[in-house]
Backbone as XML, in Angstrom:
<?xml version="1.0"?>
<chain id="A" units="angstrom">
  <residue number="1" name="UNK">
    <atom name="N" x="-14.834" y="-75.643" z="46.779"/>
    <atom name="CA" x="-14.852" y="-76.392" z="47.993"/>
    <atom name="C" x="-13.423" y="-76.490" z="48.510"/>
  </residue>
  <residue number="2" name="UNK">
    <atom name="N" x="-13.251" y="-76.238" z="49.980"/>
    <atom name="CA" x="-12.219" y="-76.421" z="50.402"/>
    <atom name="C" x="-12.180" y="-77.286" z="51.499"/>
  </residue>
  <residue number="3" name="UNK">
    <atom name="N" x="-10.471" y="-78.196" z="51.399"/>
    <atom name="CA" x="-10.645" y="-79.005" z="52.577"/>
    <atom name="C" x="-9.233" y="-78.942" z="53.253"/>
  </residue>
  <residue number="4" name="UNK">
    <atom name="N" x="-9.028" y="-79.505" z="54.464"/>
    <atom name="CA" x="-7.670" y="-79.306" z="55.123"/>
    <atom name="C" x="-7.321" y="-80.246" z="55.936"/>
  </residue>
  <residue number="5" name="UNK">
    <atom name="N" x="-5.912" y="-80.158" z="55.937"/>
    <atom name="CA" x="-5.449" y="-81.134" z="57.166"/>
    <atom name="C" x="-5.503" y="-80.657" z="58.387"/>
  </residue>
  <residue number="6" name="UNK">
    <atom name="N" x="-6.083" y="-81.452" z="59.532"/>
    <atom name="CA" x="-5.538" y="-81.594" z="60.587"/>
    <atom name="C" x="-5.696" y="-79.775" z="61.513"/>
  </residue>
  <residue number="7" name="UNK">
    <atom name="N" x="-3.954" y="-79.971" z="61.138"/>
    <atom name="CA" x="-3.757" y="-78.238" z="61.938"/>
    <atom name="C" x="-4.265" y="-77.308" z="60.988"/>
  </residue>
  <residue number="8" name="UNK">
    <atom name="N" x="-4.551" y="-77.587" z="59.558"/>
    <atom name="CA" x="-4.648" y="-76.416" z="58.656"/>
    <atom name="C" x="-3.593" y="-75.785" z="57.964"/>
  </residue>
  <residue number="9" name="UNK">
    <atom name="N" x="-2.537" y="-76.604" z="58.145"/>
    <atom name="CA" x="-1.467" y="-76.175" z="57.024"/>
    <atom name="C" x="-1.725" y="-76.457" z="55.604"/>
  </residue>
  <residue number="10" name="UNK">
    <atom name="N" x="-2.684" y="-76.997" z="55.532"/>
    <atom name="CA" x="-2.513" y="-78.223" z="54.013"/>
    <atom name="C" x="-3.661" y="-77.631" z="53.650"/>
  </residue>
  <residue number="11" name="UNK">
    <atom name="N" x="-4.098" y="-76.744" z="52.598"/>
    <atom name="CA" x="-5.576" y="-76.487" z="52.302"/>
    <atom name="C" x="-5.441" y="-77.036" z="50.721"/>
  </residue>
  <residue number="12" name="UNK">
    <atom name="N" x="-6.655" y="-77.940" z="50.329"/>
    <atom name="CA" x="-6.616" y="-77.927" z="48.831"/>
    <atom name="C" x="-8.501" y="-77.452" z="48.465"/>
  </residue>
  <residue number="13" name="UNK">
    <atom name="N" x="-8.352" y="-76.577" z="47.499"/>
    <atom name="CA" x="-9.089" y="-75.790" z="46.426"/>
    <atom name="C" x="-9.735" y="-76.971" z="45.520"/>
  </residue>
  <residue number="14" name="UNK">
    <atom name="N" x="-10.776" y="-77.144" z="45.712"/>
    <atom name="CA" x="-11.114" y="-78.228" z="44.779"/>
    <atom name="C" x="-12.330" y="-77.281" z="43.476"/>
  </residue>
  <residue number="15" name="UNK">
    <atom name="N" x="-12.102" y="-77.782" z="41.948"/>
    <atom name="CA" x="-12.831" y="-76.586" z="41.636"/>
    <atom name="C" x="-14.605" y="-77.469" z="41.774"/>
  </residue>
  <residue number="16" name="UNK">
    <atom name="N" x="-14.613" y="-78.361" z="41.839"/>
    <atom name="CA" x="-16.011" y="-79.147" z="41.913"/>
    <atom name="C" x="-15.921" y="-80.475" z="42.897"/>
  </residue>
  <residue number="17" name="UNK">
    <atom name="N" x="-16.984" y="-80.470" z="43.301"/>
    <atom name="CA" x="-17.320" y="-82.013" z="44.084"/>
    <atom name="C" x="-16.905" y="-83.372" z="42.915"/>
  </residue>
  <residue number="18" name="UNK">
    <atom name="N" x="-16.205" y="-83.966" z="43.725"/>
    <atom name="CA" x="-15.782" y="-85.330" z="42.814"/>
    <atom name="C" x="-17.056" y="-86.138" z="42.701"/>
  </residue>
  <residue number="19" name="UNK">
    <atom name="N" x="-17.132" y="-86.994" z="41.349"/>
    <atom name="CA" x="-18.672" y="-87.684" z="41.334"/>
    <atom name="C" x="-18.452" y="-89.400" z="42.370"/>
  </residue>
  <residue number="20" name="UNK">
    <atom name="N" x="-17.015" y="-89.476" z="42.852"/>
    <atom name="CA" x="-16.772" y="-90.751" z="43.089"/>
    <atom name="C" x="-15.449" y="-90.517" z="43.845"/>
  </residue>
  <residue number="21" name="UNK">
    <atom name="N" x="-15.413" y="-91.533" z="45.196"/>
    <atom name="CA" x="-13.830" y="-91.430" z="45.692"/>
    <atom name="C" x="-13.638" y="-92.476" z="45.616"/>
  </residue>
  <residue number="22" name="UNK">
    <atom name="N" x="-12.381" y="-92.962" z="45.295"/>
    <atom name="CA" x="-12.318" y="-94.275" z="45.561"/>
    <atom name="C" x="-10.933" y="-95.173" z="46.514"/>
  </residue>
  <residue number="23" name="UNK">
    <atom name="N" x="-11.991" y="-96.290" z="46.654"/>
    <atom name="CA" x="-11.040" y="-96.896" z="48.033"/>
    <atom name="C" x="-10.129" y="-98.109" z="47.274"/>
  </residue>
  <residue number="24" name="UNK">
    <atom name="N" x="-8.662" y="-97.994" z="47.351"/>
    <atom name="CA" x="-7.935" y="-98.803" z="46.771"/>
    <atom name="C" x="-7.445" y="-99.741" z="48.159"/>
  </residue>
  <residue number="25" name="UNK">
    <atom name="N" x="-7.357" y="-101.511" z="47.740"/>
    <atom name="CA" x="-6.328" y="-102.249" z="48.225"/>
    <atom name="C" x="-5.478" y="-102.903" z="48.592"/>
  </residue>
  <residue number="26" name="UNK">
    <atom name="N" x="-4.795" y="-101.591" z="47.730"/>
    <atom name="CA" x="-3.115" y="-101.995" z="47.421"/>
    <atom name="C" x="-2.470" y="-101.821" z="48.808"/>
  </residue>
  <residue number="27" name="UNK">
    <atom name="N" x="-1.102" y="-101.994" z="48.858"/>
    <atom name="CA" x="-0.532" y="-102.217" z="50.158"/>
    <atom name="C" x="0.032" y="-100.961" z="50.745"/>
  </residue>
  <residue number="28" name="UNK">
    <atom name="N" x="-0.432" y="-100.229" z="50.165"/>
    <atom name="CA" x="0.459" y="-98.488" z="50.695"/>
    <atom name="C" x="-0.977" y="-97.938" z="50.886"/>
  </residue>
  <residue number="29" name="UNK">
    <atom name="N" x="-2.459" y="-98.160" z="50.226"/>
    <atom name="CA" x="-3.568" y="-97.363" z="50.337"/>
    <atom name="C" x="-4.523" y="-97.885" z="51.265"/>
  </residue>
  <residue number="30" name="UNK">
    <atom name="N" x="-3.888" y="-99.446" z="51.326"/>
    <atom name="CA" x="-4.937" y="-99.525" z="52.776"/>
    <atom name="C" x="-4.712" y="-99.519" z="53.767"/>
  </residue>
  <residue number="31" name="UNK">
    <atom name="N" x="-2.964" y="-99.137" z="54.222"/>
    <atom name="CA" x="-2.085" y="-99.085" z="55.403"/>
    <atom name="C" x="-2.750" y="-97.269" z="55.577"/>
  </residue>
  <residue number="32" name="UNK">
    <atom name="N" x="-3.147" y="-96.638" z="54.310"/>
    <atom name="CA" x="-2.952" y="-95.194" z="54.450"/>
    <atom name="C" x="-4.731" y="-95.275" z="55.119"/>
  </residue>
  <residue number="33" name="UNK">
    <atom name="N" x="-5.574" y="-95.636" z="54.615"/>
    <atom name="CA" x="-7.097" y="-95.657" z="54.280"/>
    <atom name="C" x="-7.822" y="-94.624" z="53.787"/>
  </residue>
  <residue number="34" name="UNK">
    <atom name="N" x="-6.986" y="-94.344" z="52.672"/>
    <atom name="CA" x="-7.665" y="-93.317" z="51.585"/>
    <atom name="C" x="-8.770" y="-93.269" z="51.246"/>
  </residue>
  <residue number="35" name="UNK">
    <atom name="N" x="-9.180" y="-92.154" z="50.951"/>
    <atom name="CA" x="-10.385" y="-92.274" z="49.666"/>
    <atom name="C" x="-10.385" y="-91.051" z="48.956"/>
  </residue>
  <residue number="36" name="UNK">
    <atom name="N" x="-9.526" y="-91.501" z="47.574"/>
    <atom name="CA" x="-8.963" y="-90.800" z="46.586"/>
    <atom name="C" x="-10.014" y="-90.237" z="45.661"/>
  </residue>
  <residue number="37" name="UNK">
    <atom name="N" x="-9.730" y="-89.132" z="45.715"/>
    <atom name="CA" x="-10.982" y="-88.088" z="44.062"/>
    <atom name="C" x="-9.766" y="-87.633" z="43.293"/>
  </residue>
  <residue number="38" name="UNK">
    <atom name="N" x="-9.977" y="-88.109" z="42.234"/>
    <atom name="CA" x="-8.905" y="-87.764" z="41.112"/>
    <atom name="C" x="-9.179" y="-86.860" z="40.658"/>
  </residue>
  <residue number="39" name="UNK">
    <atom name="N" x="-8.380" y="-86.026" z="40.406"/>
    <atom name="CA" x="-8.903" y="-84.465" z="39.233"/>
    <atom name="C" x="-7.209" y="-84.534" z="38.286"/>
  </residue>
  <residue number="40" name="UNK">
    <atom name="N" x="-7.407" y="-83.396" z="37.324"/>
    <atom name="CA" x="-6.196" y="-83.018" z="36.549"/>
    <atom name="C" x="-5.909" y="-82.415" z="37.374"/>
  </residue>
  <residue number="41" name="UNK">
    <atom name="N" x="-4.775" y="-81.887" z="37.472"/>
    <atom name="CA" x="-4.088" y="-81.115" z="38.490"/>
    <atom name="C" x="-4.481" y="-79.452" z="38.025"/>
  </residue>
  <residue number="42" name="UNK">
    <atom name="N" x="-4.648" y="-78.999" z="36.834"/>
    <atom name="CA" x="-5.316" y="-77.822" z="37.127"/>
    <atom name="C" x="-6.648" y="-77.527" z="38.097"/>
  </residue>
  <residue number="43" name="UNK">
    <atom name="N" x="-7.484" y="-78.737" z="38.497"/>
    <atom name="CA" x="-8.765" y="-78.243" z="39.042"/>
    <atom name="C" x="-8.374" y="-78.119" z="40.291"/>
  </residue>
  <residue number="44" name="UNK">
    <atom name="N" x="-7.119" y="-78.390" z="40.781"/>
    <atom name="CA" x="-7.452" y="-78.227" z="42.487"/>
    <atom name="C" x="-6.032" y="-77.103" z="43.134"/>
  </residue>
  <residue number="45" name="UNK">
    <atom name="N" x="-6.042" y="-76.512" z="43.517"/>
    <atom name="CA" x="-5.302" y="-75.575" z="44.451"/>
    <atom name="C" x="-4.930" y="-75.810" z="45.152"/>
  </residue>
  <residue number="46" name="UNK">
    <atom name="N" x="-3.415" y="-75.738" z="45.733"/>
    <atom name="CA" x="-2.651" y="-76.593" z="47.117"/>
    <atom name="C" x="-1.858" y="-75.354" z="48.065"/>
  </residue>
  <residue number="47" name="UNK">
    <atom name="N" x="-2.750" y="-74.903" z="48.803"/>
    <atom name="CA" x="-2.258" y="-73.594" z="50.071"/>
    <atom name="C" x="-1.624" y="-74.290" z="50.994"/>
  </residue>
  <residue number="48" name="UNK">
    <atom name="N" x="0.036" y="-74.014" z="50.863"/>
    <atom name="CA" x="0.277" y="-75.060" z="51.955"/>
    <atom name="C" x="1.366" y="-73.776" z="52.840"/>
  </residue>
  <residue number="49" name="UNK">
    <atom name="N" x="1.141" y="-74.008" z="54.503"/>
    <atom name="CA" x="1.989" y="-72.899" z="55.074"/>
    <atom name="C" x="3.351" y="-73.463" z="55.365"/>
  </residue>
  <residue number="50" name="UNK">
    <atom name="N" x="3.705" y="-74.760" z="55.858"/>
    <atom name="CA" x="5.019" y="-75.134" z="55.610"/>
    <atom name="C" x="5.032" y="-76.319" z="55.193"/>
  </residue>
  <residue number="51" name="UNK">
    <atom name="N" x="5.533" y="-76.762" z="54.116"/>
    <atom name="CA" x="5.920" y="-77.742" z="53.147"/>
    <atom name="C" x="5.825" y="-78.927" z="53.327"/>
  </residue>
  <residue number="52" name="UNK">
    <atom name="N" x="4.966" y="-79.724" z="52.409"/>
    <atom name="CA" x="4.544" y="-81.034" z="53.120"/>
    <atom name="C" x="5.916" y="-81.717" z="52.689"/>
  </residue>
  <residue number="53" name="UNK">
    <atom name="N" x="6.130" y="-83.283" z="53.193"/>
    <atom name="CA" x="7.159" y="-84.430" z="53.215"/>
    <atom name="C" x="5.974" y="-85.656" z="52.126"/>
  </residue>
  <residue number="54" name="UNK">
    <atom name="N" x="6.935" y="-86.100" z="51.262"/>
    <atom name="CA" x="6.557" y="-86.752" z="50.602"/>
    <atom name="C" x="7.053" y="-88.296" z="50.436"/>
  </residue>
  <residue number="55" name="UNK">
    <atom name="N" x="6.260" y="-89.320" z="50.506"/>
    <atom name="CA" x="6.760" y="-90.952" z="49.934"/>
    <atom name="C" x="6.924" y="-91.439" z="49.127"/>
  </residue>
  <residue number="56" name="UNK">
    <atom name="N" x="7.128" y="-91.909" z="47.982"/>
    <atom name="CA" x="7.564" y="-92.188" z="46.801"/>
    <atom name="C" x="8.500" y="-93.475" z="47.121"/>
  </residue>
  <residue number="57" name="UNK">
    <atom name="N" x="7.574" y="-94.837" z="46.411"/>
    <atom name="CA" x="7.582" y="-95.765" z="46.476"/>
    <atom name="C" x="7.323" y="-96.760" z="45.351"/>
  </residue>
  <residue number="58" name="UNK">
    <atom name="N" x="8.313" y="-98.128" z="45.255"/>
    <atom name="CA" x="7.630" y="-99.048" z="43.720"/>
    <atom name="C" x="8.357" y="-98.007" z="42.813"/>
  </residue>
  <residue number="59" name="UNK">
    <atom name="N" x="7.377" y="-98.326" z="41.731"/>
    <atom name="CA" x="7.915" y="-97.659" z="40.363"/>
    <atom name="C" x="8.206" y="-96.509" z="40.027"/>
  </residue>
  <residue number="60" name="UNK">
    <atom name="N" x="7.767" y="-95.544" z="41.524"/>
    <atom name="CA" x="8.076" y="-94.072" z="41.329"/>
    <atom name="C" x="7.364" y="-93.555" z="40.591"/>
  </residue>
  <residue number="61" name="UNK">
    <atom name="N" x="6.294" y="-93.677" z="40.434"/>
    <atom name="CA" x="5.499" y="-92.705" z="39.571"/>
    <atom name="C" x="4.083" y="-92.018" z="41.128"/>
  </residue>
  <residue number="62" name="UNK">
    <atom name="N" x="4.095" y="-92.117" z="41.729"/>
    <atom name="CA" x="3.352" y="-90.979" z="42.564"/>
    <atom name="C" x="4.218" y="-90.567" z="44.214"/>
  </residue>
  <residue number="63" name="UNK">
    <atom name="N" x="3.613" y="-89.776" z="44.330"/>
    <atom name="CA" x="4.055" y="-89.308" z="45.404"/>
    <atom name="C" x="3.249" y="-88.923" z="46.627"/>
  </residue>
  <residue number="64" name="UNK">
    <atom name="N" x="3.072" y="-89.374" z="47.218"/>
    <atom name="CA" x="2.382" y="-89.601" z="48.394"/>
    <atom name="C" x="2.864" y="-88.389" z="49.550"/>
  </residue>
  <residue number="65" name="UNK">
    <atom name="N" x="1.710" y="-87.131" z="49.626"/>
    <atom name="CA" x="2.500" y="-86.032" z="50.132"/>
    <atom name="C" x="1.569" y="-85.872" z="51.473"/>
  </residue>
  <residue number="66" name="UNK">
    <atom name="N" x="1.844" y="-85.625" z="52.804"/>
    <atom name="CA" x="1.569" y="-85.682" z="54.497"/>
    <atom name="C" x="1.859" y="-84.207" z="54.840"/>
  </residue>
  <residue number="67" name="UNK">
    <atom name="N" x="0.990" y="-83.894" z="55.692"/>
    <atom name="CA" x="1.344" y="-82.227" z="56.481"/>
    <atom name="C" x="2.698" y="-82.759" z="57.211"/>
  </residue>
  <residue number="68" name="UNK">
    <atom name="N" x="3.639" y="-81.929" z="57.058"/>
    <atom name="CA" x="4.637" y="-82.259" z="58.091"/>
    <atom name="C" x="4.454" y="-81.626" z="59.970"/>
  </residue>
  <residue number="69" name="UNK">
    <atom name="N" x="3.320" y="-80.947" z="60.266"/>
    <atom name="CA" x="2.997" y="-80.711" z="61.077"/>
    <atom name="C" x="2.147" y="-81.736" z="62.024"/>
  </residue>
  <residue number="70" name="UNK">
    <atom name="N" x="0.955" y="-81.962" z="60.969"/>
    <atom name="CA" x="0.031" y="-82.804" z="62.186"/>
    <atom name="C" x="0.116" y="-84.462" z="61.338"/>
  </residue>
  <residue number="71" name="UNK">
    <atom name="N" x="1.108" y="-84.686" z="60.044"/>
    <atom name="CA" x="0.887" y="-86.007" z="59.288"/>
    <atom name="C" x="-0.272" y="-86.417" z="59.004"/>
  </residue>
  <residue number="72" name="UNK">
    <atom name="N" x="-1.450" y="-85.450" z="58.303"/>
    <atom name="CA" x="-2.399" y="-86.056" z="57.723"/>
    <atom name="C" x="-2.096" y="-86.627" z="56.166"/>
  </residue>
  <residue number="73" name="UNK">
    <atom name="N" x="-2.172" y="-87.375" z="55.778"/>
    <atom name="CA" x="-2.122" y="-87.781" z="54.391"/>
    <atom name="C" x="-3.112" y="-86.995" z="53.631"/>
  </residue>
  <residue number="74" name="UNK">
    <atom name="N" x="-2.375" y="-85.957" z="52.701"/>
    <atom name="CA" x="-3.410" y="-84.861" z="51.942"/>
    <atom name="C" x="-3.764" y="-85.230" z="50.281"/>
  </residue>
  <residue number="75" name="UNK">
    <atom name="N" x="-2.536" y="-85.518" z="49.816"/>
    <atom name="CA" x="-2.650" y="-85.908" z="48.287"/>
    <atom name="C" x="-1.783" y="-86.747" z="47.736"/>
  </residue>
  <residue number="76" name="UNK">
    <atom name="N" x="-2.062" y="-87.073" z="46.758"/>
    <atom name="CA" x="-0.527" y="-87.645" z="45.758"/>
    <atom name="C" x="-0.445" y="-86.970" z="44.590"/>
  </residue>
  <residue number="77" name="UNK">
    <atom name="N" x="0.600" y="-86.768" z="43.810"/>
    <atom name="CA" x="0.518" y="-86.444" z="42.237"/>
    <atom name="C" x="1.667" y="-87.438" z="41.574"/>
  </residue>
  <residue number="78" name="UNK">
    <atom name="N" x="0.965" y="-87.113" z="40.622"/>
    <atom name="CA" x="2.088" y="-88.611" z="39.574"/>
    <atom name="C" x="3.446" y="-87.936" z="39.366"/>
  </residue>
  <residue number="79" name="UNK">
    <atom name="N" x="4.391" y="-88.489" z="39.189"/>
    <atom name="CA" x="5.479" y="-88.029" z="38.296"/>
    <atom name="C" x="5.575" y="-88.190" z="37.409"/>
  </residue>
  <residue number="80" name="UNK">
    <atom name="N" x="6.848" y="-87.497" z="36.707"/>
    <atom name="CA" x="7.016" y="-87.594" z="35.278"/>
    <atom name="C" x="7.542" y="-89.335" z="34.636"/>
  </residue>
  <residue number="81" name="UNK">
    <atom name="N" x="7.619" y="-90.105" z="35.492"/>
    <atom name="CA" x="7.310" y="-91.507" z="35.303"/>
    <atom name="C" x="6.164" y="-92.204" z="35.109"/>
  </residue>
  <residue number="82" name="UNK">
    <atom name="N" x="4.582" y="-91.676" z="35.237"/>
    <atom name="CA" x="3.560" y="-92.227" z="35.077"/>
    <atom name="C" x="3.157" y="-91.251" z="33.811"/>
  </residue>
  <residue number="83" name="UNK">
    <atom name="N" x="2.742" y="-92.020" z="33.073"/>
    <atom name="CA" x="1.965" y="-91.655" z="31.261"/>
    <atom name="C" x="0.838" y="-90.670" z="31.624"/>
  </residue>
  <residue number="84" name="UNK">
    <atom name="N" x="0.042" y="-90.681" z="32.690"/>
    <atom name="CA" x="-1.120" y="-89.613" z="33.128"/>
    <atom name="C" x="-0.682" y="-88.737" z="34.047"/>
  </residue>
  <residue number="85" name="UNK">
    <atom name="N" x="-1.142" y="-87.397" z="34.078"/>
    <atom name="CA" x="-1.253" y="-86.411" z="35.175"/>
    <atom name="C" x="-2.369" y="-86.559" z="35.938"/>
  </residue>
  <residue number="86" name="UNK">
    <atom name="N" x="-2.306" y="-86.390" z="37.428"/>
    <atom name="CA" x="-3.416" y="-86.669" z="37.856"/>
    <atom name="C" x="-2.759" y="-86.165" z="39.666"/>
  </residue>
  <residue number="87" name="UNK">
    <atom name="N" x="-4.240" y="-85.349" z="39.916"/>
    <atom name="CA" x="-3.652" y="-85.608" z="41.292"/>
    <atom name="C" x="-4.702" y="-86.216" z="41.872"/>
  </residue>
  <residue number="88" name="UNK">
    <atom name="N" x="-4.519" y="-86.539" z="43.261"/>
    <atom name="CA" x="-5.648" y="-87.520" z="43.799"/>
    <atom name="C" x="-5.525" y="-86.693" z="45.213"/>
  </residue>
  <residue number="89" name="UNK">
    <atom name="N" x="-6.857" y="-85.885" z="45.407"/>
    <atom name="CA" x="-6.931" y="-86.078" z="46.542"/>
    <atom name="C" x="-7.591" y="-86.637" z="47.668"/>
  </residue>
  <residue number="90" name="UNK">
    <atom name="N" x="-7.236" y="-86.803" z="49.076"/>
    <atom name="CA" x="-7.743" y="-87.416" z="50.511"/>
    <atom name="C" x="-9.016" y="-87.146" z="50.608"/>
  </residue>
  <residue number="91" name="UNK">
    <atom name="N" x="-9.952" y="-87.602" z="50.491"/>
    <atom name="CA" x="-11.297" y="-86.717" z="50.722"/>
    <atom name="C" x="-11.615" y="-87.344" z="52.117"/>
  </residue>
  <residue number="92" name="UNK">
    <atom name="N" x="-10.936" y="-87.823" z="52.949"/>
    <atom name="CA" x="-11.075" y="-88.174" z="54.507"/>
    <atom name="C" x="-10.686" y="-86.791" z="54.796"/>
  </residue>
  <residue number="93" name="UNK">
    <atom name="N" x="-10.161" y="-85.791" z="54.507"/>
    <atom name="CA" x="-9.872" y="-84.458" z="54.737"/>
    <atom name="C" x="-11.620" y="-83.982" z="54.641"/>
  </residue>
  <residue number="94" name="UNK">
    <atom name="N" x="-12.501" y="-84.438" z="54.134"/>
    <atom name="CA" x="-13.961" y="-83.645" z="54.087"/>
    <atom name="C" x="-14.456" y="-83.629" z="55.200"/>
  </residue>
  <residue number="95" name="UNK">
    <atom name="N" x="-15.642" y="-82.758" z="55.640"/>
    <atom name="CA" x="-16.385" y="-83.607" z="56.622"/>
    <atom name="C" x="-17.233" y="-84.440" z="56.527"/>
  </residue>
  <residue number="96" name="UNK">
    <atom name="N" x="-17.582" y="-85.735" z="57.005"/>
    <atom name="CA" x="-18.238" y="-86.318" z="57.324"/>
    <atom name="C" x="-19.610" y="-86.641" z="56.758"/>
  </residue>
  <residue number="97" name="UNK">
    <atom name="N" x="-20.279" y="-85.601" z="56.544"/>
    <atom name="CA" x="-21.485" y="-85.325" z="55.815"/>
    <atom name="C" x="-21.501" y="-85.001" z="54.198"/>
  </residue>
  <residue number="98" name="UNK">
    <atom name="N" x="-19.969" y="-84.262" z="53.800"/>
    <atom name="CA" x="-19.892" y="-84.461" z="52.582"/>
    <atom name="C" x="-19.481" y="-85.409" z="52.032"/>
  </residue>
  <residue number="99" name="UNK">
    <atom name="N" x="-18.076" y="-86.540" z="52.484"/>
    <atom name="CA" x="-18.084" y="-87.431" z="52.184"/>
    <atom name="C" x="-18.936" y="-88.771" z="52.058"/>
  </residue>
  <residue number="100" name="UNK">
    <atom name="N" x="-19.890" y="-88.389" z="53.130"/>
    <atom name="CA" x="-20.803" y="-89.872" z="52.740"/>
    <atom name="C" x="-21.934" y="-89.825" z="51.875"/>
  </residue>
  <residue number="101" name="UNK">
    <atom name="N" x="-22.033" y="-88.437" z="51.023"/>
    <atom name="CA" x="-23.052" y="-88.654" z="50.037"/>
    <atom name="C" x="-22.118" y="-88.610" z="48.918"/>
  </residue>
  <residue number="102" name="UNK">
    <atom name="N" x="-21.092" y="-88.985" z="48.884"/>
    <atom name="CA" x="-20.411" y="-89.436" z="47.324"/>
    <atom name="C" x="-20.347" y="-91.198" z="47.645"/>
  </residue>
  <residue number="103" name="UNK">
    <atom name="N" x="-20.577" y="-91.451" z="46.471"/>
    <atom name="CA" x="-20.526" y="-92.673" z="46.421"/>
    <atom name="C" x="-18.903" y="-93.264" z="46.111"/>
  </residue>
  <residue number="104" name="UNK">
    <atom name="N" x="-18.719" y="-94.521" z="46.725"/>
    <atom name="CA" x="-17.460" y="-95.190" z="47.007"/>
    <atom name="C" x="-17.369" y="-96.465" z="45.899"/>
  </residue>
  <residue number="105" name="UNK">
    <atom name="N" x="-16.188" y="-96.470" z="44.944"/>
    <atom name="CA" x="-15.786" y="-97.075" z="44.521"/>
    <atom name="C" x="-14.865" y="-97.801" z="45.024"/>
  </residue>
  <residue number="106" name="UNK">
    <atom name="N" x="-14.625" y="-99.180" z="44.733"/>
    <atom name="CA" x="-13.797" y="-100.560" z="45.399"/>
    <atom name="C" x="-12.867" y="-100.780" z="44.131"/>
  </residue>
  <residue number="107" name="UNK">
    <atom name="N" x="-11.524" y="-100.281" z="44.825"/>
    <atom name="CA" x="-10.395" y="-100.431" z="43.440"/>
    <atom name="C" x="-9.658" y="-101.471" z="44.261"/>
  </residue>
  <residue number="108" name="UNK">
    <atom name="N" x="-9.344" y="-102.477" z="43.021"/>
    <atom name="CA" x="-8.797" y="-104.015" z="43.434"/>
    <atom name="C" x="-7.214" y="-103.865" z="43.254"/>
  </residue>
  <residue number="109" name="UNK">
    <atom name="N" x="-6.314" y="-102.933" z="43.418"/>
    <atom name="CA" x="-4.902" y="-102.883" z="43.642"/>
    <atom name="C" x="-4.051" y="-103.236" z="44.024"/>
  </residue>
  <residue number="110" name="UNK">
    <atom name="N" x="-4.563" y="-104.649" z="44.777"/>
    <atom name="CA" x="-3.661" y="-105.581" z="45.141"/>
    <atom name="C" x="-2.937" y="-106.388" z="43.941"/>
  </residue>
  <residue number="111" name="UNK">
    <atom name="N" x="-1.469" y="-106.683" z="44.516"/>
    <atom name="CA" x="-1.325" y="-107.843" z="42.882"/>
    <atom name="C" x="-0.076" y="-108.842" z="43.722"/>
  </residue>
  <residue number="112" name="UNK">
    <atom name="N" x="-0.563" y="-108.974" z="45.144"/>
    <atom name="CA" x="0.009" y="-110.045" z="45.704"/>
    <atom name="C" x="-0.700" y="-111.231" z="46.237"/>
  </residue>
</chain>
């Protein structure tokens, strides 16, 4: 399955449908309005034609990466500061019809 940003610079390779996306809200994910599918970073493929810009924020362990063309918010991956690998991607990048037959998890990430 493949999905993309915007203009189509940003393609990610997913190797399977996620069983769950989930909606975090913390103060960077509900300003963003994600809805994150986690995989290891081997399952998903990142075709990108010019180089996304990344945020990296707090404790520094993810990175929050945007098409630098049209600024869709595409993925994050952890750094070598967070104990797990993981990337997470946007599945607001799906269409419409695929995203609303995965079911939505409510992640409580606030801690203010």
């Amino acid at each position: 399955m493949e999905l993309n940003c915007h203009c189509g610079n940003v393609r990610l390779e997913l190797s399977s449908l996620p069983k769950e996306v989930g909606e975090c809200n913390c103060s960077i994910c509900r300003r963003y309005a994600a809805a994150w599918a986690y995989f290891p970073p081997e399952q998903v493929q990142i075709n990108v034609n010019k180089k996304t810009a990344f945020y990296c924020w707090g404790d520094k362990e993810v990175e929050f990466h945007r098409c630098n063309i049209c600024g869709c918010l595409t993925h994050y991956v952890t750094t070598a500061k967070c104990p797990e690998e993981i990337l997470a991607v946007n599945m607001r990048m799906a269409e419409n019809d695929m995203l609303s037959s995965i079911p939505i998890r409510k992640i409580d990430g606030a801690w203010y």
